[in-house]
MDTraj code that builds the backbone (N, CA, C; nanometers):
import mdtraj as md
import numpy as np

residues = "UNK UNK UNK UNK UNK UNK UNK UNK UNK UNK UNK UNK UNK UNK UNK UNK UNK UNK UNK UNK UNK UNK UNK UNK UNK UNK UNK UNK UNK UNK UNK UNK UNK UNK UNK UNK UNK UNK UNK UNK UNK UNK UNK UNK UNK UNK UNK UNK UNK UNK UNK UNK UNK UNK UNK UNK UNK UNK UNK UNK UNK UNK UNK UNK UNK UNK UNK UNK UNK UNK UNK UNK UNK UNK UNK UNK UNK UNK UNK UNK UNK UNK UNK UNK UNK UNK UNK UNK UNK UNK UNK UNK UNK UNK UNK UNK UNK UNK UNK UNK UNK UNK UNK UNK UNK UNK UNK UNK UNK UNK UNK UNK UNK UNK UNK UNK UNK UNK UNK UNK UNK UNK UNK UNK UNK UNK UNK UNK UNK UNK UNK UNK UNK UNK UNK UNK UNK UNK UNK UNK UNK UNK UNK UNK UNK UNK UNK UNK UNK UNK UNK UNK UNK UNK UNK UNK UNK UNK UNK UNK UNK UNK UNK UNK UNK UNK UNK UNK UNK UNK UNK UNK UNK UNK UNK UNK UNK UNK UNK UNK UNK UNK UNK UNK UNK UNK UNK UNK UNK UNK".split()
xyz = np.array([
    [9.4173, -5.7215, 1.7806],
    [9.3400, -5.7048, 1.6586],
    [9.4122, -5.6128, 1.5614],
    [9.5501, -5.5862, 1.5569],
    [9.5914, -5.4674, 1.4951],
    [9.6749, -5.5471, 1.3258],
    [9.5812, -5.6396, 1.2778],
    [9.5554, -5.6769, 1.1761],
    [9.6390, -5.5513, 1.0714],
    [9.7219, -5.6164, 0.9644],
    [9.7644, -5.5031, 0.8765],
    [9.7009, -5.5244, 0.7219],
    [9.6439, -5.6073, 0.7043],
    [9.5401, -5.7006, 0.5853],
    [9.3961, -5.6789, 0.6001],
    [9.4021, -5.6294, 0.4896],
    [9.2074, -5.6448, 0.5046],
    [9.1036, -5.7209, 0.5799],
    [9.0589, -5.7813, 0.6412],
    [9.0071, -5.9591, 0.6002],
    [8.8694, -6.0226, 0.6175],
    [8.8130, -6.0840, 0.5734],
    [8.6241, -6.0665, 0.5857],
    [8.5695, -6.0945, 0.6927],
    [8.6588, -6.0576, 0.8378],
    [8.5526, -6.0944, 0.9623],
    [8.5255, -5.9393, 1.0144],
    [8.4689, -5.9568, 1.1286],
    [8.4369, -5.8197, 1.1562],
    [8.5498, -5.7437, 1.2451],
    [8.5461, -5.6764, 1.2293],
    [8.6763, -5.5918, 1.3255],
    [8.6025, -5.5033, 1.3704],
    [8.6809, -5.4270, 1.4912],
    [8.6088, -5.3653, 1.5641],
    [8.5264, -5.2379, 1.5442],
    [8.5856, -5.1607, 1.4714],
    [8.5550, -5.0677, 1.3709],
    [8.4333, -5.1057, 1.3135],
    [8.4030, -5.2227, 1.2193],
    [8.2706, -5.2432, 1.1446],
    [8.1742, -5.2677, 1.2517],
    [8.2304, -5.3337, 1.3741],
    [8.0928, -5.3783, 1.4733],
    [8.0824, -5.2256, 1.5630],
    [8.2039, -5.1310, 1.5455],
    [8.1765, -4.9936, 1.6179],
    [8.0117, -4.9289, 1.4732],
    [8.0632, -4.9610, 1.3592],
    [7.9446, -4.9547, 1.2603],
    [7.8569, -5.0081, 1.2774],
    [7.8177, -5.1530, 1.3310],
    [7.7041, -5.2225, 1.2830],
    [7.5974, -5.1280, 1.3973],
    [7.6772, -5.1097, 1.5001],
    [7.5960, -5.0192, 1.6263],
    [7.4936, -4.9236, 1.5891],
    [7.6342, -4.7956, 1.5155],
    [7.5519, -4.6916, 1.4564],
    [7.4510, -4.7391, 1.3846],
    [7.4335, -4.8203, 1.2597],
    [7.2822, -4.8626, 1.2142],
    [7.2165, -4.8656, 1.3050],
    [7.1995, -4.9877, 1.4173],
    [7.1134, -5.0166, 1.5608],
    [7.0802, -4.8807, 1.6264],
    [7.1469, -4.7750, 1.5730],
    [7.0992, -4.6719, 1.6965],
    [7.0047, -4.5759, 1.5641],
    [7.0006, -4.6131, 1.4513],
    [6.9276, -4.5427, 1.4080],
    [6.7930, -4.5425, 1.4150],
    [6.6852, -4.6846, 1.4503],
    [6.5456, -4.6972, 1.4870],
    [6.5863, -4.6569, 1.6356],
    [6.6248, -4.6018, 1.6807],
    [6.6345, -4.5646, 1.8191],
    [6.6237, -4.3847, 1.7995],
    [6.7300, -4.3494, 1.7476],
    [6.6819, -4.2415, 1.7232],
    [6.5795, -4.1185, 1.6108],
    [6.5143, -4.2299, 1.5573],
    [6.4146, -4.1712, 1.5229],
    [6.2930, -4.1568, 1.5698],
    [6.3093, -4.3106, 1.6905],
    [6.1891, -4.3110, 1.7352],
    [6.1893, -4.1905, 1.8458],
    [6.3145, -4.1633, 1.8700],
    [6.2848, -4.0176, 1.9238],
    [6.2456, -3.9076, 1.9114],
    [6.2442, -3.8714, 1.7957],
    [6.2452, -3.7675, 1.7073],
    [6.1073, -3.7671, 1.7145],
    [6.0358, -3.8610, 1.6888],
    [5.8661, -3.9015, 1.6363],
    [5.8246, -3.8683, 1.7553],
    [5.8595, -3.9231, 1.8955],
    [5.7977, -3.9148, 2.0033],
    [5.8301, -3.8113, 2.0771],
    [5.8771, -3.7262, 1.9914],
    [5.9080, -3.5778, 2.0400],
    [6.0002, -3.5454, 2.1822],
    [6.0970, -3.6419, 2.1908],
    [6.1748, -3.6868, 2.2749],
    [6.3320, -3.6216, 2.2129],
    [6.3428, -3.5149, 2.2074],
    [6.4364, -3.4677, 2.1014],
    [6.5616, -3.4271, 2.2160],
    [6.5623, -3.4122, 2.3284],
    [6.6851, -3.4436, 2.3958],
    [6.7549, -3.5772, 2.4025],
    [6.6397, -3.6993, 2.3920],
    [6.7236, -3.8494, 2.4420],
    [6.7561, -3.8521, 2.2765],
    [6.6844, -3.7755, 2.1775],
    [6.7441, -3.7803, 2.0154],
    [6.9019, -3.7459, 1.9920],
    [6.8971, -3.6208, 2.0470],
    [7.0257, -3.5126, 2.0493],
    [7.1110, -3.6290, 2.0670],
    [7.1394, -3.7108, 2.1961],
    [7.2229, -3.7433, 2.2710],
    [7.2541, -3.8933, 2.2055],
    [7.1541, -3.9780, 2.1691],
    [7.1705, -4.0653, 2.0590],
    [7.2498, -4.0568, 1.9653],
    [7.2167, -3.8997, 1.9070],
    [7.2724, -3.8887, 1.7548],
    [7.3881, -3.8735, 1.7782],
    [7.4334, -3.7937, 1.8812],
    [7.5384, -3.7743, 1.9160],
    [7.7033, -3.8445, 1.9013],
    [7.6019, -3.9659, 2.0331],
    [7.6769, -4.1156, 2.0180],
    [7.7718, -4.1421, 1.8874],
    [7.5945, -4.1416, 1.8116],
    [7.6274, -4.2066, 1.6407],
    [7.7314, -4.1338, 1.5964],
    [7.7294, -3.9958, 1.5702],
    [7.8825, -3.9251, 1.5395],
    [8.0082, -3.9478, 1.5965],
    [7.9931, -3.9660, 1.7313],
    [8.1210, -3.9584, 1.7361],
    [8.1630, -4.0759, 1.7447],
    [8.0935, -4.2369, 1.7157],
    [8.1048, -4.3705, 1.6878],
    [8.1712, -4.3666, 1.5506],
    [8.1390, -4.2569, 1.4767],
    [8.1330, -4.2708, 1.3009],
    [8.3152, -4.2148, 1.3317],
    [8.3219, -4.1066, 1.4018],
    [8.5034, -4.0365, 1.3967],
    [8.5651, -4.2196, 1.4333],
    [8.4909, -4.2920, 1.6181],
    [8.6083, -4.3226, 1.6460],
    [8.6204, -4.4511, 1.5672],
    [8.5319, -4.5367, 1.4550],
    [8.5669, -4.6474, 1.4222],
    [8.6798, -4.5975, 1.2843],
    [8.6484, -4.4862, 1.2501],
    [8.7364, -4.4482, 1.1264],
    [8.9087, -4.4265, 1.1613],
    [8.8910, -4.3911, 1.2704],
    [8.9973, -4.3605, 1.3792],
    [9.1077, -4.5186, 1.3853],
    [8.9900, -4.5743, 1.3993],
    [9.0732, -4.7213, 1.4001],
    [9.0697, -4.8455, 1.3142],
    [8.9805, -4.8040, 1.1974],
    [9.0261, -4.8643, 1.1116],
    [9.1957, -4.8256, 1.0820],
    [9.1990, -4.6809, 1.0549],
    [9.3464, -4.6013, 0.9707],
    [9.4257, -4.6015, 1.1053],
    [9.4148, -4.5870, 1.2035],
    [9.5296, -4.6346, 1.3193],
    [9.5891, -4.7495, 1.3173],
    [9.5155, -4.8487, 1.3278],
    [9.5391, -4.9680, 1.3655],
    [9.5613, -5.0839, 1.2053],
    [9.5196, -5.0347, 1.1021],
    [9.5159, -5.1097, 1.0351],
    [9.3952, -5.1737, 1.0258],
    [9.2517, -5.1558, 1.0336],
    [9.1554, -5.2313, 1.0367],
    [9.0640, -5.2072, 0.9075],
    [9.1053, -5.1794, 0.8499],
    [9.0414, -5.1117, 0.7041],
    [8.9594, -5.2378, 0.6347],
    [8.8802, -5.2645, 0.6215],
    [8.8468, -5.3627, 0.5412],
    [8.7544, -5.3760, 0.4385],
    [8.7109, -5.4580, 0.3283],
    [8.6017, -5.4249, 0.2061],
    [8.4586, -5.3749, 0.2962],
    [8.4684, -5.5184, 0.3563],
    [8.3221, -5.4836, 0.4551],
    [8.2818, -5.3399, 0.5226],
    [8.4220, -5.2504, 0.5582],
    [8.3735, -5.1327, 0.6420],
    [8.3637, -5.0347, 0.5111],
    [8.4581, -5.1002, 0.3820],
    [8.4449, -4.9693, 0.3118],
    [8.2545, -4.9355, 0.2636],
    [8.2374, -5.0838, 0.2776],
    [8.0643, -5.0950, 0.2413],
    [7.9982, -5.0102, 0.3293],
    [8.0125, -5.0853, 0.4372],
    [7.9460, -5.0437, 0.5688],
    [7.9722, -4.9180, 0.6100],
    [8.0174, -4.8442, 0.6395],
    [8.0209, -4.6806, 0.6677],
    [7.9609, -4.6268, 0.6392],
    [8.0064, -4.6095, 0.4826],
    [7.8946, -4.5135, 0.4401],
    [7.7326, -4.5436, 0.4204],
    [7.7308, -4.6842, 0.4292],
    [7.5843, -4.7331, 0.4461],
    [7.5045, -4.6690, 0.5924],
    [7.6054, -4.6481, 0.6461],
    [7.5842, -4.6205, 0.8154],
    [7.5434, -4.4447, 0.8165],
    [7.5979, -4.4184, 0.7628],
    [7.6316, -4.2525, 0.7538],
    [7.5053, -4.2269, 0.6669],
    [7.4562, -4.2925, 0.5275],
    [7.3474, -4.2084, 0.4755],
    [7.2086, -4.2815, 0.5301],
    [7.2116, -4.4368, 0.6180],
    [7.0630, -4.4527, 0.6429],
    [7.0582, -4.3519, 0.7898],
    [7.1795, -4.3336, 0.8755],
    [7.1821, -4.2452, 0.9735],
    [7.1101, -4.0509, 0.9923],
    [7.1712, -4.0124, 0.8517],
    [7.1197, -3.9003, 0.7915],
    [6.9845, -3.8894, 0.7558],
    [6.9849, -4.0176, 0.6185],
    [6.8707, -3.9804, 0.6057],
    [6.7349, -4.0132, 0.7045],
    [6.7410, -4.0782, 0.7782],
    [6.6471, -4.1403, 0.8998],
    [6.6320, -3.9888, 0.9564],
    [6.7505, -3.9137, 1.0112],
    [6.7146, -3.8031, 1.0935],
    [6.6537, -3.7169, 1.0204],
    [6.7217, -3.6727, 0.9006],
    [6.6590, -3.5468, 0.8243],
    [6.4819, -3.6106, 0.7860],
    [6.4755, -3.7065, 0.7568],
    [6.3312, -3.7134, 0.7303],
    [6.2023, -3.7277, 0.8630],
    [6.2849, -3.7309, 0.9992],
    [6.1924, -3.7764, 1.1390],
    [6.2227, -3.6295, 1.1629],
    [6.3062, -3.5279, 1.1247],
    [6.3125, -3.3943, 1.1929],
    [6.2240, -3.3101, 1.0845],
    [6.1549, -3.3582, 0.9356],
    [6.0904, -3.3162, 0.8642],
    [5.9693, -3.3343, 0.8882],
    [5.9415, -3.4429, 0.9532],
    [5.7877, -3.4727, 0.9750],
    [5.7777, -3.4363, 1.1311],
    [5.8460, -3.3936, 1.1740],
    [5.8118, -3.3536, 1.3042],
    [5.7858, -3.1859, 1.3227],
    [5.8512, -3.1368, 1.1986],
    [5.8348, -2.9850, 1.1922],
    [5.9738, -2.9237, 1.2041],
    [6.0865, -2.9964, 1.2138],
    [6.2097, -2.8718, 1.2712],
    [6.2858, -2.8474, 1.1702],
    [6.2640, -2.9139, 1.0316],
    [6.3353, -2.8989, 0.8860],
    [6.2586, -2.8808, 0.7912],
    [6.2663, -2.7705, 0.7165],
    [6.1978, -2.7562, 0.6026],
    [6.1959, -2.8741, 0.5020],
    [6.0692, -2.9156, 0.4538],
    [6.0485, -3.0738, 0.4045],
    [6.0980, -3.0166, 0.2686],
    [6.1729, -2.8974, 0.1926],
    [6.2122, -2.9015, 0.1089],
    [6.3818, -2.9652, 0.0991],
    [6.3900, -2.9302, 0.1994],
    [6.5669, -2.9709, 0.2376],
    [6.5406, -3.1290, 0.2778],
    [6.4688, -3.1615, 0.3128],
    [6.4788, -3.3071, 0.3580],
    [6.4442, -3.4009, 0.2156],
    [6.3865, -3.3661, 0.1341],
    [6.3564, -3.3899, 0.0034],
    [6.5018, -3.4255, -0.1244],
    [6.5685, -3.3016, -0.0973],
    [6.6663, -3.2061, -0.1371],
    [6.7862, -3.3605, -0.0900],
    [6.8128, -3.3387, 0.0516],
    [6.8771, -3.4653, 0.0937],
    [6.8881, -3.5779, 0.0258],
    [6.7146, -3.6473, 0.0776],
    [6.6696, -3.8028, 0.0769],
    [6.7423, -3.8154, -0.1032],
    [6.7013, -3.7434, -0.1950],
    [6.6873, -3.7395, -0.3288],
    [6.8518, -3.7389, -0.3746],
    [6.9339, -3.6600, -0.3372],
    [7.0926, -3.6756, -0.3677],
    [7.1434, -3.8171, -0.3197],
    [7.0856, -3.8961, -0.1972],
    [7.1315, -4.0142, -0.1365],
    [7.1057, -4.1352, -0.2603],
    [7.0076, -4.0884, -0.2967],
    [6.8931, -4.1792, -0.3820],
    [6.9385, -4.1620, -0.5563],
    [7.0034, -4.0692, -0.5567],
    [7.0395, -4.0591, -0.7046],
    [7.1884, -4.0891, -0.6921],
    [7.2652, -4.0977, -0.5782],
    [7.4006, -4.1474, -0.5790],
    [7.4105, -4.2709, -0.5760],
    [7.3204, -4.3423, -0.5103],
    [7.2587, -4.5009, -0.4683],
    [7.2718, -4.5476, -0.5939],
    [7.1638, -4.4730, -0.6476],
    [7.1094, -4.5321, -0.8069],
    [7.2110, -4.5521, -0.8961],
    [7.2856, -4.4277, -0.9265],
    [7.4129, -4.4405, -1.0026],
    [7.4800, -4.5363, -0.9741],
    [7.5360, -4.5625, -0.8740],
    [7.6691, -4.6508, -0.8470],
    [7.5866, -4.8061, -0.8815],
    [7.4434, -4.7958, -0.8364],
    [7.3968, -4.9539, -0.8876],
    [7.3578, -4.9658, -1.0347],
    [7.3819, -4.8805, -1.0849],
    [7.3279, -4.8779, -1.2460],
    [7.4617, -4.9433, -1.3646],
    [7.5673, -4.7880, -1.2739],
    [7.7015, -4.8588, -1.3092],
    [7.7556, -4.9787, -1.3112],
    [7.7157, -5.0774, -1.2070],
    [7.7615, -5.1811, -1.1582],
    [7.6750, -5.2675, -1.2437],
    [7.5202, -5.2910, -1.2805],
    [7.3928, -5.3240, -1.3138],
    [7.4900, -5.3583, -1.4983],
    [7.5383, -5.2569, -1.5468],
    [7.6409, -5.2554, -1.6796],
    [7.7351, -5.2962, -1.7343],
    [7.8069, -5.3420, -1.5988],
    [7.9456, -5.3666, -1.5438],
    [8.0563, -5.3495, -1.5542],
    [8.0075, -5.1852, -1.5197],
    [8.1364, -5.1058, -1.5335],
    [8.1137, -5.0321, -1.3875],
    [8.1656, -5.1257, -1.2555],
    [8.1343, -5.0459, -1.1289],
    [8.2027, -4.9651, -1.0918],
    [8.1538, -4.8025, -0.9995],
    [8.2102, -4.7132, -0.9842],
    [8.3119, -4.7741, -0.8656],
    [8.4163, -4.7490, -0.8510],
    [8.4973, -4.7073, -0.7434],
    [8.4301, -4.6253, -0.5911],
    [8.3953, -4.6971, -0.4711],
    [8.3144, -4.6003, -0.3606],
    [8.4489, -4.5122, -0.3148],
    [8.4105, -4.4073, -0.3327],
    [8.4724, -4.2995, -0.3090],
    [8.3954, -4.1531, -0.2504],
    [8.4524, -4.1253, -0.1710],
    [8.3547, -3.9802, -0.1408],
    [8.4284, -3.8759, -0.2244],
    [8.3487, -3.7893, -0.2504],
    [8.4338, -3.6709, -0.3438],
    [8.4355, -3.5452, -0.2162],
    [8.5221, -3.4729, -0.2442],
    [8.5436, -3.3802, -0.1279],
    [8.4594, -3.2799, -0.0515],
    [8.3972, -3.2485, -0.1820],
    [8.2235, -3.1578, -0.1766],
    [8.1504, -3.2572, -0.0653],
    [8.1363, -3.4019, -0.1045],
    [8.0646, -3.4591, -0.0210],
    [8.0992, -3.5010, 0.1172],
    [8.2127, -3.4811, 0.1762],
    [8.2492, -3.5126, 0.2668],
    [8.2218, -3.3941, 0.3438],
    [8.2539, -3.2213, 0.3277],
    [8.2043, -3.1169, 0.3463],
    [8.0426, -3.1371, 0.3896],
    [7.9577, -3.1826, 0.2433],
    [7.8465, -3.1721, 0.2754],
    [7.7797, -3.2921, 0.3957],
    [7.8823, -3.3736, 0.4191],
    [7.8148, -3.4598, 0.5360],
    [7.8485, -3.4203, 0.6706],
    [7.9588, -3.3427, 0.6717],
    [8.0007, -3.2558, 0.8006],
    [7.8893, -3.1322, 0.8491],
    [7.8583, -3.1036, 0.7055],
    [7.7291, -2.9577, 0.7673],
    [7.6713, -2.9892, 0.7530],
    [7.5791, -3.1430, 0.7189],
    [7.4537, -3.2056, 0.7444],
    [7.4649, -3.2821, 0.8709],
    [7.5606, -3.3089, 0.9582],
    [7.5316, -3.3803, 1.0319],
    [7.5228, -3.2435, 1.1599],
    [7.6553, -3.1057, 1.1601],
    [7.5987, -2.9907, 1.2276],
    [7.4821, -2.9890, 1.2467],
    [7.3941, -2.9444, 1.1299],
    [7.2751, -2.8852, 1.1169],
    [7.1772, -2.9648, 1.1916],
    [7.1817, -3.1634, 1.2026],
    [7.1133, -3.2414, 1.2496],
    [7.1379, -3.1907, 1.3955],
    [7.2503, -3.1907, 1.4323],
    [7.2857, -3.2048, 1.5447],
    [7.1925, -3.0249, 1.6264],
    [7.2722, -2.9154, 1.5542],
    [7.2166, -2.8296, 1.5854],
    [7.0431, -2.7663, 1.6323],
    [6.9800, -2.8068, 1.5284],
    [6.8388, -2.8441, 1.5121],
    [6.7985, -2.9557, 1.6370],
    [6.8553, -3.0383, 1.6743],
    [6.8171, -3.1550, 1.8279],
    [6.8635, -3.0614, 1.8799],
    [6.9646, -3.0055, 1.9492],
    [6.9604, -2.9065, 2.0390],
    [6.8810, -2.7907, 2.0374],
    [6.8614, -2.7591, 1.9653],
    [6.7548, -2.6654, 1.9850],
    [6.5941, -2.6918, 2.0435],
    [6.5981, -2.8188, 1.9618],
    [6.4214, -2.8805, 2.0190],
    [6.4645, -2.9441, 2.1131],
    [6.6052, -2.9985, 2.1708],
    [6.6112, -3.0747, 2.3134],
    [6.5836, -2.9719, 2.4112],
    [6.7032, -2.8607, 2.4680],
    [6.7388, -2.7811, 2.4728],
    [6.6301, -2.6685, 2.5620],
    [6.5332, -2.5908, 2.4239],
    [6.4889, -2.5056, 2.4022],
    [6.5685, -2.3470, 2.3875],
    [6.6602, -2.4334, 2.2876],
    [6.7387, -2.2574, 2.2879],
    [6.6905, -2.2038, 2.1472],
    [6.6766, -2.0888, 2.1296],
    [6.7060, -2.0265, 1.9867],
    [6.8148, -2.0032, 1.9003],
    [6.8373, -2.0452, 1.7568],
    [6.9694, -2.0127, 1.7153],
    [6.8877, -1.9962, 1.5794],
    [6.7793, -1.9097, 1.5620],
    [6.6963, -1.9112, 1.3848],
    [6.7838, -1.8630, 1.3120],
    [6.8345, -1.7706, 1.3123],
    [6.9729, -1.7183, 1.2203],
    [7.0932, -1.7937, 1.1592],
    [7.1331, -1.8426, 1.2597],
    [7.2146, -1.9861, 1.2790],
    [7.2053, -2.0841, 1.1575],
    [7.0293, -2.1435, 1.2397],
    [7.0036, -2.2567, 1.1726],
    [6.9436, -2.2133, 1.0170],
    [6.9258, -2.1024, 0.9921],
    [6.8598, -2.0437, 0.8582],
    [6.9838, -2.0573, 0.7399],
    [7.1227, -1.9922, 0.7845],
    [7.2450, -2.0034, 0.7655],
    [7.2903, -2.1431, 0.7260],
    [7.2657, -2.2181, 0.8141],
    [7.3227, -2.3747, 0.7736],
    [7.2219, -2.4472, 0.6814],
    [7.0805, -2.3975, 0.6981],
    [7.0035, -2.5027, 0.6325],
    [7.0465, -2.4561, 0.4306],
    [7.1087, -2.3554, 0.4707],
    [7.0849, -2.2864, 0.3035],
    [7.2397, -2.3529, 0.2900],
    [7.3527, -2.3416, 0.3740],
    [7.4256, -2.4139, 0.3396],
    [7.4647, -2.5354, 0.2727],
    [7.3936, -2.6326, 0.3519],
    [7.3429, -2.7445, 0.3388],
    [7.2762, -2.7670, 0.2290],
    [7.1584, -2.7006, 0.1463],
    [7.0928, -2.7021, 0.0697],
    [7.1923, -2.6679, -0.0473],
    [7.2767, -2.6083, -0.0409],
    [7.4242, -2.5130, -0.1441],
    [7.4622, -2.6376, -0.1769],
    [7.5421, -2.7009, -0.0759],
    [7.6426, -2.7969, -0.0476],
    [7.5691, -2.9110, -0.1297],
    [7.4253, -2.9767, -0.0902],
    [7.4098, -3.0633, -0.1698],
    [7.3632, -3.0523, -0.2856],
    [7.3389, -2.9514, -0.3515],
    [7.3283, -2.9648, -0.4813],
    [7.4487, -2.9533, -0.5597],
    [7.5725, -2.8836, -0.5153],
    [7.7237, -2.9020, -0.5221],
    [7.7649, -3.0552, -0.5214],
    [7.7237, -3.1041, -0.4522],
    [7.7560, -3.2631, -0.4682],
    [7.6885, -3.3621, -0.5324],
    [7.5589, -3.2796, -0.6116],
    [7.4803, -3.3884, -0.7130],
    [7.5479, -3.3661, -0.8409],
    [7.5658, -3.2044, -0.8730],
    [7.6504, -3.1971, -0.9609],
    [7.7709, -3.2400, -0.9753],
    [7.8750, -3.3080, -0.8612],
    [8.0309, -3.3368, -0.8993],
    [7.9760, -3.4577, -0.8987],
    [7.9031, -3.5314, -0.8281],
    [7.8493, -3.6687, -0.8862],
    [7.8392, -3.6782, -1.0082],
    [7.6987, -3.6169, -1.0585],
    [7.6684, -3.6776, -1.1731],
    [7.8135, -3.6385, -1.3030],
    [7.8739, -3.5553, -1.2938],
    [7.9337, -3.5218, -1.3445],
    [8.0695, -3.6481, -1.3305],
    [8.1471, -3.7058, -1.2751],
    [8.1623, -3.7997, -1.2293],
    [8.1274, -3.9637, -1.2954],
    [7.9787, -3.9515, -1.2493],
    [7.9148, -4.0937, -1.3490],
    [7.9074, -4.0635, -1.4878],
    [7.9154, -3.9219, -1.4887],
    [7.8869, -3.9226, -1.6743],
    [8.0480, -3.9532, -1.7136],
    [8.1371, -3.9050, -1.6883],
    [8.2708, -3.9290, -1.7126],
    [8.3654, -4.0806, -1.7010],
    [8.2681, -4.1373, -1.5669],
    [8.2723, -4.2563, -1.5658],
    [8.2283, -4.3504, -1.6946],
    [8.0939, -4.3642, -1.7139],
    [8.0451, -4.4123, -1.7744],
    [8.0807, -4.4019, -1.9128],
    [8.0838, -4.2513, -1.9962],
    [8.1631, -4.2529, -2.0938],
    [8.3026, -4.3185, -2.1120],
    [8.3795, -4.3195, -2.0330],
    [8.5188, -4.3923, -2.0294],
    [8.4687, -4.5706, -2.0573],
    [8.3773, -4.5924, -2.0373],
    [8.3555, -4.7183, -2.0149],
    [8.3171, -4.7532, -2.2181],
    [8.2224, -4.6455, -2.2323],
    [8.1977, -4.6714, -2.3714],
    [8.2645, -4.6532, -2.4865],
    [8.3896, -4.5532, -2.4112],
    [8.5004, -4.5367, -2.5190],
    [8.5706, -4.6194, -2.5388],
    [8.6055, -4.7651, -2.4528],
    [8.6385, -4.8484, -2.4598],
    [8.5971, -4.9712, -2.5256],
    [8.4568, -4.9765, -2.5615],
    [8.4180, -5.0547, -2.6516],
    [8.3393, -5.0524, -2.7710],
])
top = md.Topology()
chain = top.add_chain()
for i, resn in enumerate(residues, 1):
    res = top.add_residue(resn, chain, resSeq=i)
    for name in ("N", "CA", "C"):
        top.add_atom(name, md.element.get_by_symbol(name[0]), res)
traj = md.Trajectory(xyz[None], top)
């Protein structure tokens, strides 16, 4: 399979993706059913599914339109599924899960608005956001261990949630900032 061309079937990498989606009604239903160790260990999976298909797309050559779609489709219904089942369950302040759902949802929006005009953005992560999906997925992770677990880390997790909360409003701003620059370029052109 060590394909050096894009090409529209699935490679292993996107079906290492299509998984992570599949494990996301799995692990929420953990979360809900207060099952937050078989959660932990789920989510887990999902991360380190997300390193190894990226791993082999850029190893092997498996890069394709479909995964560039699919990833990150994987990565924010993955997030946001947890941050909002760890909000209604009590272990995240429903302001941060808000805070989240709402940056996913205004980046969503943009890139389909852009496109809606037809002047589509380029999918790209900006660097802020790649940061901020590394200490949102910690913090997920951290937070299941704690309710799997039963350990304490309030300091810890007080620390990351404000992080996190830093981080994504850091990345609504290089967004929007971004689509506005985008979009103007588009109108200076005609």
């Amino acid at each position: 399979m060590g394909r050096t061309e894009p090409g529209p079937g699935l490679s292993i990498p996107n079906l290492i993706t299509l998984g992570r989606i599949i494990l996301v009604p799995v692990v929420v239903w953990a979360i809900t059913s207060g099952e937050m160790r078989a959660a932990f260990f789920v989510f887990l999976a999902a991360a380190i599914s997300d390193a190894v298909d990226g791993f082999l797309a850029k190893r092997f050559h498996m890069a394709s339109e479909l995964g560039a779609y699919l990833d990150p489709l994987a990565d924010k219904a993955l997030i946001v599924s947890i941050y909002v089942g760890l909000g209604i369950a009590g272990a995240l302040p429903i302001s941060l899960v808000i805070l989240v759902v709402s940056r996913d949802v205004m980046i969503i929006s943009g890139f389909m608005l852009s496109w809606l005009v037809g002047k589509p953005m380029p999918i790209r992560p900006l660097p802020v956001s790649k940061v901020n999906t590394v200490a949102q997925i910690f913090l997920a992770t951290l937070v299941l261990a704690e309710q799997g677990f039963g350990f304490h880390a309030a300091l810890v997790s007080m620390l990351v949630i404000i992080l996190v909360a830093v981080l994504t409003l850091l990345s609504i701003a290089f967004y929007l900032a971004e689509w506005v620059r985008h979009m103007n370029s588009f109108g200076a052109g005609h």
